[in-house]
C-alpha positions as CSV (number, residue, x, y, z in Angstrom):
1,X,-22.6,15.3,36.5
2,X,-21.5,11.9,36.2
3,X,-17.6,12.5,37.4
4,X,-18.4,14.0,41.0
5,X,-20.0,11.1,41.7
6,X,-18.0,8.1,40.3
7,X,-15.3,10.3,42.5
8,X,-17.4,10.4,45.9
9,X,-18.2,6.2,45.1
10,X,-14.6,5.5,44.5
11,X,-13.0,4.4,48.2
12,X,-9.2,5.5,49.3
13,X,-7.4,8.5,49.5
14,X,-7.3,11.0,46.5
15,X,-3.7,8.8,44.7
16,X,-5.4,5.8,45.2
17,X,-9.0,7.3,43.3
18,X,-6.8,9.0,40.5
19,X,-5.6,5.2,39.9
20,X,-8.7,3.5,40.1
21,X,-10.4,6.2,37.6
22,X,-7.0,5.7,35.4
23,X,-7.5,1.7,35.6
24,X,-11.4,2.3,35.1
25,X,-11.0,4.7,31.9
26,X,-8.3,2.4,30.6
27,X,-11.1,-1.0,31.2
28,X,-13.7,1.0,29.5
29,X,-11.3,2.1,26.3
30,X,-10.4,-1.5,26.3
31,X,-13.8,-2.9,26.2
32,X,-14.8,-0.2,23.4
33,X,-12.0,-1.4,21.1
34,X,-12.3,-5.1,21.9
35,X,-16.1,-5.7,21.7
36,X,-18.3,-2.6,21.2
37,X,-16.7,-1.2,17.9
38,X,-16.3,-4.0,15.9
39,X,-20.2,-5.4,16.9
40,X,-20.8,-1.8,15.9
41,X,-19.1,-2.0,12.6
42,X,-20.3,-5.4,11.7
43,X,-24.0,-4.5,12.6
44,X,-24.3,-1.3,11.0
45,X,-22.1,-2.0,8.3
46,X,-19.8,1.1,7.7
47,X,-17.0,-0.9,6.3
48,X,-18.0,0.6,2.7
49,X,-16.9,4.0,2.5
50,X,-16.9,5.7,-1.1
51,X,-15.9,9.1,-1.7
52,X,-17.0,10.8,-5.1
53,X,-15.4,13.2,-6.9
54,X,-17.3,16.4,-7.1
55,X,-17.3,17.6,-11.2
């Protein structure tokens, strides 16, 4: 599993890793929004979304 070891890499005491791994989620979340999901939209181009009624 990923989280048992981003914990063990993480230096401090066990606050100081529950902040870094609250700054890191909040860094990744950032990135996401900021570059990843619009490059996605743009690329892949899901902007065009048409729902049809069923008769």
């Amino acid at each position: 599993m990923i989280f048992p070891f981003v914990w063990r890499l993480l230096p401090g005491p066990a606050w100081l890793r529950v902040v870094l791994l609250l700054v890191l989620v909040a860094a990744i979340v950032a990135v996401l929004f900021q570059w990843v999901y619009p490059w996605f939209s743009v690329t892949f181009d899901i902007q065009d979304q048409n729902v049809e009624a069923v008769p």
